[in-house]
Backbone as a chain_set.jsonl record, in Angstrom:
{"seq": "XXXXXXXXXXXXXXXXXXXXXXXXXXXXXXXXXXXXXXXXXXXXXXXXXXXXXXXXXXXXXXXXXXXXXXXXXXXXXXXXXXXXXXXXXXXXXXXXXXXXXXXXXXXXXXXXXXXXXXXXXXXXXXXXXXXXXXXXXXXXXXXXXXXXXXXXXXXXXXXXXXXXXXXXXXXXXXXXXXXXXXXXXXXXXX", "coords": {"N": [[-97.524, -25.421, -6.024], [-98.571, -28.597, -4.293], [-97.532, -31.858, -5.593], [-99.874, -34.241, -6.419], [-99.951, -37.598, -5.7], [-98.149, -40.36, -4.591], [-96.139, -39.487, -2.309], [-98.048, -37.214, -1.147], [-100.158, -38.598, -0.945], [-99.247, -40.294, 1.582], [-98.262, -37.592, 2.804], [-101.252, -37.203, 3.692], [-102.037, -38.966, 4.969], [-100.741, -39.739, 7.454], [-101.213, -37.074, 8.392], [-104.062, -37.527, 9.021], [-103.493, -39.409, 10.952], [-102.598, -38.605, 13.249], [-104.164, -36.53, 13.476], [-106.217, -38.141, 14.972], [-104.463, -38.544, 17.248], [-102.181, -40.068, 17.224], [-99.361, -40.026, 18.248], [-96.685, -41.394, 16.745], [-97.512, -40.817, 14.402], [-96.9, -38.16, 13.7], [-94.199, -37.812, 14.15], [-93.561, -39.432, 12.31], [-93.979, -37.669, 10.003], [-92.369, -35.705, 9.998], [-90.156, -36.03, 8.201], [-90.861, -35.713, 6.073], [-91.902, -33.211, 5.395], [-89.604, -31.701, 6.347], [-88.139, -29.687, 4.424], [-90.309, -28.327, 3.775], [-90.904, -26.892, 5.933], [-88.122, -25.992, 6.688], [-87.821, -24.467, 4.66], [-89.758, -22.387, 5.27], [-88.723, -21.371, 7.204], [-85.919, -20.497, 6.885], [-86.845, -17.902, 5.073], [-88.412, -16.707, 6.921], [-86.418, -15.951, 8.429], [-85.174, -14.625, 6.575], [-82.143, -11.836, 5.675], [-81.768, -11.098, 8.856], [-79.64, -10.562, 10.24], [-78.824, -10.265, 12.436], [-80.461, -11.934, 14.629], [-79.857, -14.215, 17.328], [-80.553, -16.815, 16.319], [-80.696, -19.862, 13.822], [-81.856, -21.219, 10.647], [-82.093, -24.045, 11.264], [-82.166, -24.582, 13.245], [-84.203, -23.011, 13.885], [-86.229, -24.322, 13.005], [-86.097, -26.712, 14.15], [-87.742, -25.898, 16.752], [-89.934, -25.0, 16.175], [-90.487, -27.622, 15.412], [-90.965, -28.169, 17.951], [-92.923, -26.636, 18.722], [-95.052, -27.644, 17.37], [-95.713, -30.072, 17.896], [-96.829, -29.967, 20.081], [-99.229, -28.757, 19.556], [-102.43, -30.295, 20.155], [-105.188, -31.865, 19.552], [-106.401, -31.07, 17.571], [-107.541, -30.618, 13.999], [-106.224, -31.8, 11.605], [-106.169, -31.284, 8.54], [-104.891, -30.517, 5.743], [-101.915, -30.794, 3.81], [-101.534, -27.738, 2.906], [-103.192, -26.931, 5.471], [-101.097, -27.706, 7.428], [-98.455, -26.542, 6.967], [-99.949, -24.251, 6.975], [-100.058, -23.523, 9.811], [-97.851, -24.426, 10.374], [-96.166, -21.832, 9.525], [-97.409, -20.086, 11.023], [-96.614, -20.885, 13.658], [-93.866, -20.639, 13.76], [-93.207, -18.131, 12.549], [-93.835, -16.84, 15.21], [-91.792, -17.659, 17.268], [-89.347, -16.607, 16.002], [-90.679, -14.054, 16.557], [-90.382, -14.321, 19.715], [-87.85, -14.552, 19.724], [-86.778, -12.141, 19.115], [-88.069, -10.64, 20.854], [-87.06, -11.451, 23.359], [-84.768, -10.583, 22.629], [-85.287, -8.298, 23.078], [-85.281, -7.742, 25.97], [-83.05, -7.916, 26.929], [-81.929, -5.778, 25.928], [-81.863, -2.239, 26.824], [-81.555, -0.467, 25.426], [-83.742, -1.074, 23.605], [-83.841, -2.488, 21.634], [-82.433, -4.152, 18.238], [-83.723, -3.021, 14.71], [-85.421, -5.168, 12.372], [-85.608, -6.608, 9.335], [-87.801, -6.39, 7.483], [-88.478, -8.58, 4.644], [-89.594, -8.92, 1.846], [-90.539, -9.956, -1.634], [-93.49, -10.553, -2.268], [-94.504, -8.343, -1.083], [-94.149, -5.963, -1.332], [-91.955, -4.37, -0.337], [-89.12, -3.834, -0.669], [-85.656, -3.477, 0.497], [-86.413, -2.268, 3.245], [-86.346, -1.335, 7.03], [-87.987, -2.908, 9.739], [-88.991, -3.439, 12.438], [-89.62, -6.13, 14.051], [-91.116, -6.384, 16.253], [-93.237, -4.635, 15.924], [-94.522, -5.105, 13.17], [-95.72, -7.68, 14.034], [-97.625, -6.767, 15.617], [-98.626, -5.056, 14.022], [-99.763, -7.194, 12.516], [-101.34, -8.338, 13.675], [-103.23, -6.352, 14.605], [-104.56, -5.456, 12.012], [-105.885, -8.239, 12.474], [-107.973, -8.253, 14.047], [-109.298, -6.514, 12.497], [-109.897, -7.592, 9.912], [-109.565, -11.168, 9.83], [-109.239, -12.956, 7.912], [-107.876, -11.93, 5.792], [-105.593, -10.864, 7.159], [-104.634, -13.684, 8.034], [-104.086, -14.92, 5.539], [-102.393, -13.052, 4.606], [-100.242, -13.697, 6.488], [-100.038, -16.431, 5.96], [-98.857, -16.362, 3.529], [-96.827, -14.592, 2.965], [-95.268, -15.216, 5.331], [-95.022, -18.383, 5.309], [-94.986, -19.133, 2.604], [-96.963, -20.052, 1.238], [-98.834, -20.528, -1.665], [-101.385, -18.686, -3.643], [-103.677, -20.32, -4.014], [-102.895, -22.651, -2.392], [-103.291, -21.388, 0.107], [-106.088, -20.412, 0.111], [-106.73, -23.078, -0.058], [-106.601, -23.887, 2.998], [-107.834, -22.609, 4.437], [-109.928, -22.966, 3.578], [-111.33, -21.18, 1.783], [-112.526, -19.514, -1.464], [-110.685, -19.107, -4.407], [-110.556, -16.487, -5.342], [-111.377, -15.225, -3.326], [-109.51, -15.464, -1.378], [-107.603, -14.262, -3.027], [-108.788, -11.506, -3.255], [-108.745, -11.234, -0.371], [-105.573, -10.857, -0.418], [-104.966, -9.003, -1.417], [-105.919, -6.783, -0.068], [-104.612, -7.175, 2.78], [-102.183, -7.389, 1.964], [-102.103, -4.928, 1.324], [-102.813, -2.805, 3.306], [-100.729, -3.696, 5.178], [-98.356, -2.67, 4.224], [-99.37, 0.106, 3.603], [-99.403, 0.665, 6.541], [-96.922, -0.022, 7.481], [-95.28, 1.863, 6.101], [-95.929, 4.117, 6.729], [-95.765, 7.508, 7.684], [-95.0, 8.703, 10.873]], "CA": [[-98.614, -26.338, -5.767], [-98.168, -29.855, -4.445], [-97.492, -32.284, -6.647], [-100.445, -34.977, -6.631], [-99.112, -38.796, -6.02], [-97.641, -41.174, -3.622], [-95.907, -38.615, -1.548], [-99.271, -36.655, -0.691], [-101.243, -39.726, -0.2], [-98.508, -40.4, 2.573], [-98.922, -37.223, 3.899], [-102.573, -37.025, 4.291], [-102.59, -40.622, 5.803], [-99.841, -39.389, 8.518], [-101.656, -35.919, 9.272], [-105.067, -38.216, 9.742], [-103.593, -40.687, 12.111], [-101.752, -37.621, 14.365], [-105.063, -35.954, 14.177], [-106.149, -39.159, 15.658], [-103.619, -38.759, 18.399], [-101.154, -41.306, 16.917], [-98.202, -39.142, 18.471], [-95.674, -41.669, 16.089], [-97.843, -40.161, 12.784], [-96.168, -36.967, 13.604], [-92.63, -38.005, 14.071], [-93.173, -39.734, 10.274], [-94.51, -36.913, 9.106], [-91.562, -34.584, 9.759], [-89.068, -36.02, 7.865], [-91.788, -35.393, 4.405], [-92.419, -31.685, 5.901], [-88.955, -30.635, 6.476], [-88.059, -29.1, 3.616], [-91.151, -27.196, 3.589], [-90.702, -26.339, 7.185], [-86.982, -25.285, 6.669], [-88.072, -23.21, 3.434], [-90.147, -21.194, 6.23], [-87.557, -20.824, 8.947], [-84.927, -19.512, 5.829], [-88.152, -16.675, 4.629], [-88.218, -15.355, 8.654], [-84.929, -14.958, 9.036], [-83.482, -13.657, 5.381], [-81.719, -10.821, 6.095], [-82.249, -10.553, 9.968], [-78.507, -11.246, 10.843], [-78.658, -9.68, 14.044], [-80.919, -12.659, 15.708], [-79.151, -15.762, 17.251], [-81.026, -18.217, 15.676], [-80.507, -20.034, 12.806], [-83.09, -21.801, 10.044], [-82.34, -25.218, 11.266], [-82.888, -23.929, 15.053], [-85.467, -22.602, 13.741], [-87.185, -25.782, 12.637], [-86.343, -27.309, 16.034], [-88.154, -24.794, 17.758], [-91.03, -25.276, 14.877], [-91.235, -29.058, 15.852], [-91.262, -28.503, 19.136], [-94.05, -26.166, 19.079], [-95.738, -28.26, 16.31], [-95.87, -31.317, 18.715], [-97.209, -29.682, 21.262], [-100.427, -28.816, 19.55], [-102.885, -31.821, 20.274], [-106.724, -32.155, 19.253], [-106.732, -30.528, 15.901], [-108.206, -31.474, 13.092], [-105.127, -31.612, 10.265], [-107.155, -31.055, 6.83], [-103.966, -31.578, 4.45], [-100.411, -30.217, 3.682], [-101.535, -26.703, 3.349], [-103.231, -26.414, 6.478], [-99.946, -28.004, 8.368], [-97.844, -25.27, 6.376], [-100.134, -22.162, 7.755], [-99.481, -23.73, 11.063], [-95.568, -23.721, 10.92], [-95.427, -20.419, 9.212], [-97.43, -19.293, 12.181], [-95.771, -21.105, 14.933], [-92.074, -20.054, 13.056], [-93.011, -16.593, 13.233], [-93.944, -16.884, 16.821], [-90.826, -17.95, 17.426], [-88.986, -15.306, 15.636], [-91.284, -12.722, 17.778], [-90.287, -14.458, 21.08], [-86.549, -14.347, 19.858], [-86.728, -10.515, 19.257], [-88.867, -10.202, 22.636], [-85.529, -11.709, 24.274], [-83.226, -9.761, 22.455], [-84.998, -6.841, 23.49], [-85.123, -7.621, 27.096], [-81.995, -7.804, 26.938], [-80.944, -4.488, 25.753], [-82.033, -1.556, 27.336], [-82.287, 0.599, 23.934], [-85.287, -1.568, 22.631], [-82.726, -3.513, 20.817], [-82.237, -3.35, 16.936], [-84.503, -3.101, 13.782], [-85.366, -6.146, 11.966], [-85.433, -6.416, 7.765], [-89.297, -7.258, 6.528], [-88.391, -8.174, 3.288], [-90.362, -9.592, 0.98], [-91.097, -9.681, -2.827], [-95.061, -10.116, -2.478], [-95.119, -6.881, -0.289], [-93.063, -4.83, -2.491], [-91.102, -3.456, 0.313], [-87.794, -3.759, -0.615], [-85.099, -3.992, 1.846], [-86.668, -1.266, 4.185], [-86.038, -2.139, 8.051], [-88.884, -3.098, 10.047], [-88.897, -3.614, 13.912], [-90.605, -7.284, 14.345], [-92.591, -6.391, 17.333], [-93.783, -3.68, 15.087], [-94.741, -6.381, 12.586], [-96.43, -8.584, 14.822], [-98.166, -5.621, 16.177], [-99.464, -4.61, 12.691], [-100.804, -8.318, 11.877], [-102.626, -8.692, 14.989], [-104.288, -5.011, 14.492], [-105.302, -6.389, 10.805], [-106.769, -9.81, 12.667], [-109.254, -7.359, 14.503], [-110.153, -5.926, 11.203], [-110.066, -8.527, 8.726], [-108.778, -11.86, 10.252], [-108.809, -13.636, 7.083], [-106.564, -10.932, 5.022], [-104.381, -11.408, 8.201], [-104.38, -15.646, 7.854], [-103.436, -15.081, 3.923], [-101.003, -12.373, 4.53], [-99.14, -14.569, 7.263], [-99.76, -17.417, 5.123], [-98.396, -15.868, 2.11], [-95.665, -13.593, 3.728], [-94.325, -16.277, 6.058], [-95.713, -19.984, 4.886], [-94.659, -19.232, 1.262], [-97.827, -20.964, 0.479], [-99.704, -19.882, -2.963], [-103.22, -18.515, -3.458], [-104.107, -21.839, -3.688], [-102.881, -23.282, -0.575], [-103.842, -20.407, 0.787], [-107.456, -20.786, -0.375], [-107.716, -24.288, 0.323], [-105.684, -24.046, 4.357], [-108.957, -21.737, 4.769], [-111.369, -23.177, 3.0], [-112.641, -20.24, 0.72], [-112.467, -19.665, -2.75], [-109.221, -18.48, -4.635], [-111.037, -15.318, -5.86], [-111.576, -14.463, -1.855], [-107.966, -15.619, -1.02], [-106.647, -13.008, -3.564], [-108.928, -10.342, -2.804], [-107.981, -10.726, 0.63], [-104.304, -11.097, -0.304], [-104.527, -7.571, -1.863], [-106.194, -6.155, 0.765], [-103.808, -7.467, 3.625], [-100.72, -6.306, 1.721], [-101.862, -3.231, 0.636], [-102.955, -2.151, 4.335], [-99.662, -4.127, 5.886], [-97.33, -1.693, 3.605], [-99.449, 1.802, 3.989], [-99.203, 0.815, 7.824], [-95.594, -0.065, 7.86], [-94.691, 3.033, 5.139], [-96.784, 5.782, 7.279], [-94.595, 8.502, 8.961], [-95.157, 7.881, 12.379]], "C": [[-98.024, -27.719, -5.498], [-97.957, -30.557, -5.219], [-98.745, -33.642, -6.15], [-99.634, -36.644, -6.45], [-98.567, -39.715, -4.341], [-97.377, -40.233, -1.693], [-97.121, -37.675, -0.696], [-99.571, -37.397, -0.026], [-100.285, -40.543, 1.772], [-98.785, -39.394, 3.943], [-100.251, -36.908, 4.728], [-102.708, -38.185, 5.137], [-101.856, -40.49, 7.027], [-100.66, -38.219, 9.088], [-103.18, -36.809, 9.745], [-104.82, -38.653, 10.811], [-103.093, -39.461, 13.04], [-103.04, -36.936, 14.642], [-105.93, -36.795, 15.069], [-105.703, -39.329, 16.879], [-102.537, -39.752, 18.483], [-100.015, -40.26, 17.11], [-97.154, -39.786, 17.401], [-95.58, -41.237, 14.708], [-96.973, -39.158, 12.973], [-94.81, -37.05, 13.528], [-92.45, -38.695, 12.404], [-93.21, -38.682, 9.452], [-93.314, -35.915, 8.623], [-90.737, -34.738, 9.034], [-89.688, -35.576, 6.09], [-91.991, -33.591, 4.317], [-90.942, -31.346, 6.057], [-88.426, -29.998, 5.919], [-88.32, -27.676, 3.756], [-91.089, -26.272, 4.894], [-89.341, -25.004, 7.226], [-87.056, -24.037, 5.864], [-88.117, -21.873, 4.368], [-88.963, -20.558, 6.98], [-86.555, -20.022, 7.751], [-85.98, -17.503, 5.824], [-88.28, -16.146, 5.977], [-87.436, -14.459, 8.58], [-84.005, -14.568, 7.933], [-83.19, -12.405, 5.935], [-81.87, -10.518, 7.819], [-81.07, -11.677, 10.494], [-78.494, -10.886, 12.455], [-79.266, -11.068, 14.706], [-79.952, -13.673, 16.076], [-79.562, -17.223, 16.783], [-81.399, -18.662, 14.749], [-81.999, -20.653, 12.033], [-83.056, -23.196, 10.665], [-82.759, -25.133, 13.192], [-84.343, -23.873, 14.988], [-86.759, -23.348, 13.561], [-87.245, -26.577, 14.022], [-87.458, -26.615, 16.481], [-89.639, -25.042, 16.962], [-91.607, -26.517, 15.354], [-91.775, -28.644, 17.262], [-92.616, -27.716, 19.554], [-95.541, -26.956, 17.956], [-96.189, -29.373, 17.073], [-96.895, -31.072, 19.793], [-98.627, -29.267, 21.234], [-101.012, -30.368, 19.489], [-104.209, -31.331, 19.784], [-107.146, -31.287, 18.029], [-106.597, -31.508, 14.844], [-107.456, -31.349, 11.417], [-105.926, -32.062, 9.155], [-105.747, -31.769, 5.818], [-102.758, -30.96, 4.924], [-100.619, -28.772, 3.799], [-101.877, -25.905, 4.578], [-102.06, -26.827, 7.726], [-98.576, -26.83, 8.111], [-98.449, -24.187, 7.35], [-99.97, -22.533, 9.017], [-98.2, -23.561, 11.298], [-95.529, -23.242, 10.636], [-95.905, -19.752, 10.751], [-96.579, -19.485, 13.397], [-93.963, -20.443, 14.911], [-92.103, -18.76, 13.747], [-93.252, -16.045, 14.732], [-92.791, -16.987, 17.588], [-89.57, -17.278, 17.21], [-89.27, -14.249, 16.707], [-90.25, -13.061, 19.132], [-88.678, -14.456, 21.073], [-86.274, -12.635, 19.959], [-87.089, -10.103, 20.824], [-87.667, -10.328, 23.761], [-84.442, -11.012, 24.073], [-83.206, -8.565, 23.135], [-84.851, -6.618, 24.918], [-83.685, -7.489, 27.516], [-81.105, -6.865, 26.687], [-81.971, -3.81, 26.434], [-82.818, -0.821, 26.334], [-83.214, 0.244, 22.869], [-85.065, -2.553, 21.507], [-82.732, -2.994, 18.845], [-83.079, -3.725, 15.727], [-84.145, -4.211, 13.051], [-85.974, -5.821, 10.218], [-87.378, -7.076, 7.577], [-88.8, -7.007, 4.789], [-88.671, -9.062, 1.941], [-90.956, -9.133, -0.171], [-92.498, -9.191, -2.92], [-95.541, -8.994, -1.985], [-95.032, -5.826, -1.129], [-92.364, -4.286, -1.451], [-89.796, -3.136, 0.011], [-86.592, -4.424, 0.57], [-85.258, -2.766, 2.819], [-86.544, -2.146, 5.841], [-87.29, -1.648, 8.944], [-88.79, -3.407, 12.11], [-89.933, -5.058, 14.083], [-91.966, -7.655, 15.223], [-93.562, -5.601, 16.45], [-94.981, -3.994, 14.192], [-95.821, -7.167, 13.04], [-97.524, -7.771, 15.399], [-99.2, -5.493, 15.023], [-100.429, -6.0, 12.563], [-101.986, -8.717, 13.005], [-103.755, -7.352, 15.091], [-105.5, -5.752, 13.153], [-106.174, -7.626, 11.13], [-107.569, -9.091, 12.981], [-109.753, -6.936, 13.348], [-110.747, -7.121, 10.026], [-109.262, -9.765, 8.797], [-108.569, -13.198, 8.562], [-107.622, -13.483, 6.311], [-105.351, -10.952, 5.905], [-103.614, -12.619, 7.995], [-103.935, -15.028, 6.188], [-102.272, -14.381, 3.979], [-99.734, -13.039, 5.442], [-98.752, -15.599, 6.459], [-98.792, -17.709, 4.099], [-96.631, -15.727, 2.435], [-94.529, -14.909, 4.302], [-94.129, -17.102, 5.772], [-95.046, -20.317, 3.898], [-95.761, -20.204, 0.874], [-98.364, -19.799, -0.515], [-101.16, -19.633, -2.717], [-103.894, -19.294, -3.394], [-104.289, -22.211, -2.708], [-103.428, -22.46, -0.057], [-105.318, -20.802, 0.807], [-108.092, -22.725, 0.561], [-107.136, -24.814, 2.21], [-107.173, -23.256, 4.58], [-110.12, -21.506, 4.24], [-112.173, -22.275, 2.464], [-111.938, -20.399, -0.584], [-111.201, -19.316, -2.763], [-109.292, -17.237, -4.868], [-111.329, -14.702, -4.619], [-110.258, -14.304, -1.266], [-107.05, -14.34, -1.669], [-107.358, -12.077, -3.624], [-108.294, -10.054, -1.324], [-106.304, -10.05, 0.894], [-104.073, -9.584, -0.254], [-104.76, -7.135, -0.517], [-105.479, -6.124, 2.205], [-102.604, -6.953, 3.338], [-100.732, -4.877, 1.31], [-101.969, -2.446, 2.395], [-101.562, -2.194, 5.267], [-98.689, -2.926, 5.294], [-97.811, -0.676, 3.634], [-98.808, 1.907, 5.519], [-97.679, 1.251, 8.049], [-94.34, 1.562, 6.653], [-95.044, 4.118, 6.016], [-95.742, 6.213, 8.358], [-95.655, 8.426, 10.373], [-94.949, 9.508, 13.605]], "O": [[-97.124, -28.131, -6.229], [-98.202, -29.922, -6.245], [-98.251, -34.153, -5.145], [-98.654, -36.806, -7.178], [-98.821, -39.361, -3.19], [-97.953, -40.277, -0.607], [-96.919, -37.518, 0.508], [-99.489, -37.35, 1.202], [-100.823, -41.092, 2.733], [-99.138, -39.62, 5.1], [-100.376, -36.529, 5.892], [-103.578, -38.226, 6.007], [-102.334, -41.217, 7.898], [-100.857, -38.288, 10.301], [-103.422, -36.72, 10.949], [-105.603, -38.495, 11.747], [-103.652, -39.781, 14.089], [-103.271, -36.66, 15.819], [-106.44, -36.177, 16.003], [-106.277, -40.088, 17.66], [-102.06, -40.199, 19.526], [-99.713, -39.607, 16.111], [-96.495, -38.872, 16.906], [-94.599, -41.161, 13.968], [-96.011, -39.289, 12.217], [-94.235, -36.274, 12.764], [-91.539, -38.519, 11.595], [-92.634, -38.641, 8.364], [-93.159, -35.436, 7.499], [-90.136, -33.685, 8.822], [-88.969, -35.216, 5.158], [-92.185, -32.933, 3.295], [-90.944, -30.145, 5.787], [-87.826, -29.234, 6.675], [-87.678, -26.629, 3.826], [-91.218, -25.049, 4.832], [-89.378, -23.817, 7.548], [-86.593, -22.932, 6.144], [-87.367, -20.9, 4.454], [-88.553, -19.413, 7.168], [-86.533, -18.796, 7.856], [-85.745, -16.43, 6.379], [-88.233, -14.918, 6.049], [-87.374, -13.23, 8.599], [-82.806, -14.293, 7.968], [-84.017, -11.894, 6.691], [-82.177, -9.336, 7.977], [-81.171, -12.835, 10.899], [-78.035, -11.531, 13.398], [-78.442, -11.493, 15.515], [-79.182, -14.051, 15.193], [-79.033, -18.33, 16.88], [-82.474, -18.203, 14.362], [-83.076, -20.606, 12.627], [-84.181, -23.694, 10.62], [-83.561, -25.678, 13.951], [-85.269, -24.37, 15.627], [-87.919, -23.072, 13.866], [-88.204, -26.924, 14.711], [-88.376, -27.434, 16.444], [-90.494, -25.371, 17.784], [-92.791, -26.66, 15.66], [-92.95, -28.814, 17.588], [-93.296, -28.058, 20.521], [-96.737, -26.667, 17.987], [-97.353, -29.651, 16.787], [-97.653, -31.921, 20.261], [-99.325, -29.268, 22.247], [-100.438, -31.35, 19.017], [-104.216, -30.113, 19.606], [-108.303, -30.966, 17.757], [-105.993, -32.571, 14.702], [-107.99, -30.942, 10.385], [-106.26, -33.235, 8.99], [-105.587, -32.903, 5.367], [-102.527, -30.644, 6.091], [-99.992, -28.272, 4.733], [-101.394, -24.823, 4.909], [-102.147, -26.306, 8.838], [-97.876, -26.403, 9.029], [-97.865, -23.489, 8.18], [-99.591, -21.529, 9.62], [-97.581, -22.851, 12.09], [-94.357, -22.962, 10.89], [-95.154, -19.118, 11.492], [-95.985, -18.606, 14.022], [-93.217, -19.993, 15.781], [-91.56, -18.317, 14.76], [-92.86, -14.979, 15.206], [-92.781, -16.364, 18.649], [-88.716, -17.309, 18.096], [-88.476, -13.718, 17.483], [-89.451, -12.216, 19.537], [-88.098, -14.376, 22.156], [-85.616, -12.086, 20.843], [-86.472, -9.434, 21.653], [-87.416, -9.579, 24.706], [-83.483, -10.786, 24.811], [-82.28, -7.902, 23.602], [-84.387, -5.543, 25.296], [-83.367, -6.877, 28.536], [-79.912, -6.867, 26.989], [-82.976, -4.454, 26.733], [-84.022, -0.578, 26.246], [-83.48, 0.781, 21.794], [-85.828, -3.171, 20.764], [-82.957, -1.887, 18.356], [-83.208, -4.947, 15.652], [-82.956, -4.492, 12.9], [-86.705, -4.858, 9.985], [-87.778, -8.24, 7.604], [-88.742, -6.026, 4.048], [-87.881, -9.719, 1.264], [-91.741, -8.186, -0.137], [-92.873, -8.1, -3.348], [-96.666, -8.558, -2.231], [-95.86, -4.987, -1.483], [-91.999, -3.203, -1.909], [-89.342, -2.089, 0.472], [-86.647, -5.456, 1.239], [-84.211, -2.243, 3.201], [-86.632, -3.373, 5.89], [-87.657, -0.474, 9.005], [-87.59, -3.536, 12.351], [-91.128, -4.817, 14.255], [-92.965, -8.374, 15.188], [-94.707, -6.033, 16.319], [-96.09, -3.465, 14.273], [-96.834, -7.273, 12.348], [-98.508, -8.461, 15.666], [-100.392, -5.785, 15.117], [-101.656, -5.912, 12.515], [-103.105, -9.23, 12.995], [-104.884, -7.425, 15.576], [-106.615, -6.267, 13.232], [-107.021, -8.05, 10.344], [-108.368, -9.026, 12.047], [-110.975, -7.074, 13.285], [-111.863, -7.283, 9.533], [-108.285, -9.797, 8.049], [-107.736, -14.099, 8.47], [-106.702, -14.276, 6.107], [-104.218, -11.048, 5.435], [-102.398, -12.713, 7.829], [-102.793, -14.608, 6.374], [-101.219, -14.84, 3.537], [-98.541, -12.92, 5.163], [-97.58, -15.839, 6.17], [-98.156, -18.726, 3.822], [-95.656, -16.447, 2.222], [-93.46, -15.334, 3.861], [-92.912, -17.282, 5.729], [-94.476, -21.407, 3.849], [-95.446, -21.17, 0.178], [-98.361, -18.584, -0.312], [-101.914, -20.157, -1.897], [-104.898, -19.163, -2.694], [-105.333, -22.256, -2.056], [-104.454, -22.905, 0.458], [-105.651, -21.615, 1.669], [-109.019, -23.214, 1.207], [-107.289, -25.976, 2.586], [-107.63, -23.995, 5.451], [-110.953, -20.6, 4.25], [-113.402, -22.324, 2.514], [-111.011, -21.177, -0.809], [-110.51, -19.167, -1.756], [-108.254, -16.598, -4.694], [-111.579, -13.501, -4.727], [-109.877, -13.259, -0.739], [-106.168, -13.675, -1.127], [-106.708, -11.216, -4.216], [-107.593, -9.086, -1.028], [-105.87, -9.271, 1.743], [-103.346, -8.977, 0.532], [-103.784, -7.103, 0.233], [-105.691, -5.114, 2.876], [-101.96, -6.233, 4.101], [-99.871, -4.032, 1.068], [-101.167, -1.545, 2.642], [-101.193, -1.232, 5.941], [-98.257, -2.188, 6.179], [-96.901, 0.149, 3.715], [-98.006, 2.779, 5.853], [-97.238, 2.295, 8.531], [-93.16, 1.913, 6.649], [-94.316, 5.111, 5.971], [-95.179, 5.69, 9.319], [-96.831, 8.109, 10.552], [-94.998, 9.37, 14.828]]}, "num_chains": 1, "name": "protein.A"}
């Protein structure tokens, strides 16, 4: 959970003025966000030595698609979080998408591996991945937004909750319900 205090009140007064269109709010903002940014870009790419691109790449690539949204309406810190987990993992995708054009043989399986899932270190194919969460948005696009949130963002039921404005008691039913369907999907013989 955030911590309450100076630092906050900073960044809410920076994500206002950028939602504003103060393009220089955003360049202040990043140096308070990159941490949290970098956290993300690490949580993509643990285990997924095969790609060429690193966590601090990865944050590049993060700003640069972070900049590039304009006319949104930045709520706080958590909803700037479920934005760079999403844009991250987008970014991720479109690195796999290249790798695979690039090979012939569909290129090579990528690690989903994450505590909150329970998966272990089972190996996952990213398009695969990306595939699955976008099936889940058709079904249940919230349990989708929490499980990206969660999964990728490393935000808490909390953030979670308050990046999407419902309760915490909807946030963690969804949560279940997003990881429990994400892991039958990605477990089911095929």
């Amino acid at each position: 959970m955030p911590e309450a205090g100076p630092e906050s009140s900073v960044i809410a007064q920076l994500l206002e003025q950028w939602s504003k269109g103060d393009r220089d709010a955003f360049d202040k903002l990043l140096p308070h966000m990159y941490a949290d940014i970098h956290a993300i870009a690490v949580r993509e790419l643990r285990n997924e030595r095969h790609l060429t691109i690193r966590p601090t790449a990865l944050v590049n690539e993060a700003y640069l698609r972070l900049a590039s949204l304009t006319h949104l309406n930045w709520q706080n810190r958590a909803h700037f979080l479920s934005m760079a987990a999403r844009v991250t993992r987008q970014a991720v995708i479109d690195e796999v998408r290249q790798r695979r054009a690039q090979k012939r043989d569909g290129g090579v399986a990528v690690t989903l591996n994450d505590e909150n899932l329970g998966l272990g270190n089972a190996h996952y194919d990213a398009l695969d991945v990306d595939a699955l969460l976008t099936e889940l948005e058709g079904i249940d696009a919230t349990a989708a937004g929490v499980v990206v949130m969660r999964v990728f963002g490393g935000l808490s039921v909390d953030e979670v909750a308050e990046a999407l404005s419902i309760s915490v008691a909807t946030a963690n039913r969804r949560w279940v319900l997003g990881k429990t369907w994400l892991t039958r999907e990605l477990t089911r013989d095929k």
